[in-house]
N, C-alpha and C positions, 0 to 999 in steps of 0.2 A: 666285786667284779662287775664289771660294766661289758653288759650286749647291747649289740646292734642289729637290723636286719637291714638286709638292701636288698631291694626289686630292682631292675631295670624297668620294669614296667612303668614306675614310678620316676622317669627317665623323659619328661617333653621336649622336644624340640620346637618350638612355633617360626615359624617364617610369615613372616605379613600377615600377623594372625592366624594361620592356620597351623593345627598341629598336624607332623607330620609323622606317617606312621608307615610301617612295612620294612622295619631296620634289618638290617642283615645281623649274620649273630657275630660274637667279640665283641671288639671295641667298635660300636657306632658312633661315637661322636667323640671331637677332640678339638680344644682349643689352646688357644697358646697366643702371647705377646710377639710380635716379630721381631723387636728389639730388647736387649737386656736395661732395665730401667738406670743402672747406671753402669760406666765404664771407667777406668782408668788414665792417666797423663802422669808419665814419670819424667819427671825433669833430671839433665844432665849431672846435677847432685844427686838423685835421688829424693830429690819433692816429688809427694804426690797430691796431684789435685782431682777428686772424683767430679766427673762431669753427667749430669742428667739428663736423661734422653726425651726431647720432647715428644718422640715418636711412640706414638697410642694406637699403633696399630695393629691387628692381630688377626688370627685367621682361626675358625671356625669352621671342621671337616666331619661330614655326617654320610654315614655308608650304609645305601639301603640295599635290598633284595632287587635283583633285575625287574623282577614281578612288582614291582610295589606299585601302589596307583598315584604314592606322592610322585615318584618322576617324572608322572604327565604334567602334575603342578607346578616341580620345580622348571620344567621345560617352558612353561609360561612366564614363570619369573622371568628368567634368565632373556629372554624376547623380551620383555615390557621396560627391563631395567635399562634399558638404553635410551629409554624418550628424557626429555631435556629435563634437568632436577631433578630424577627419579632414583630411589635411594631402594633396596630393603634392609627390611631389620627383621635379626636373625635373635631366638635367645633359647640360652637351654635353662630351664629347671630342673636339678635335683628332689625332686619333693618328697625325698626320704628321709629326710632332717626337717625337723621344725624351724631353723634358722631360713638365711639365705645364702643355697648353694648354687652360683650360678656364672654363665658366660654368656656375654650379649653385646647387642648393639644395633644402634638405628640407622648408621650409613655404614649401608655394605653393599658387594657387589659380588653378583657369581662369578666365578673364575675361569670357568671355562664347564662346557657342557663333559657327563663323565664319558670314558671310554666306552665302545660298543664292543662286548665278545658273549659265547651263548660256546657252549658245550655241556656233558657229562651230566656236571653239577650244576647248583643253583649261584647265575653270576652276581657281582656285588655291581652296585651303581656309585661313586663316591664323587659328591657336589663339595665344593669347595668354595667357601666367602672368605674375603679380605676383608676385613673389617676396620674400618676407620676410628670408630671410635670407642675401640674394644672395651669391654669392662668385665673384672672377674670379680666372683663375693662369696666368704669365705663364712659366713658368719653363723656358727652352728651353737 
């Protein structure tokens, strides 16, 4: 029988080099392809031709604590990313596996700053990157 253990601890984010810290609890981080890698064409007979999606783009959503001190940082990203040529690169490591567990990418762009709301409880902040040249790795 085969154990595993998994931390979230064990869980990086880095954005432009730096890692970012102060996740809110659940799922903090989530990536995904925006397009299915292939699709379908059924012809009037019934041919089908599978067609490949050159689109490699994907988006990359990390939800921190209201309080976190990265959202000061990501709030500079998200300002800087607008000057001419100016790209970030987002990546998560897994580093609970000895493999490579991971989502990333070098041209990305924030999508928009998160909502602002504060009551009761502790609120979540959730930054969201589109990622141009996404890449997932599976290799444990």
């Amino acid at each position: 029988m085969m154990v595993d253990t998994y931390d979230p601890r064990n869980v990086a984010v880095i954005v432009n080099g730096t890692e970012i810290v102060g996740f809110a609890e659940g799922t903090f981080v989530e990536g995904e392809k925006v397009e299915d890698r292939y699709s379908t064409h059924v012809g009037a007979k019934g041919e089908v031709t599978f067609l490949r999606s050159a689109d490699d783009t994907g988006t990359i959503t990390i939800t921190l604590k209201a309080n976190s001190p990265s959202n000061g940082y990501l709030m500079e990203v998200y300002k800087e990313q607008d000057e001419p040529d100016s790209f970030v690169s987002v990546s998560v490591q897994d580093r609970n596996f000895d493999g490579d567990v991971s989502a990333a990418g070098s041209q990305a762009k924030i999508v928009k700053v998160p909502n602002f709301s504060r009551g009761a409880e502790m609120e979540e902040a959730e930054w969201q990157f589109l990622v141009a040249d996404y890449e997932m790795a599976f290799n444990v």
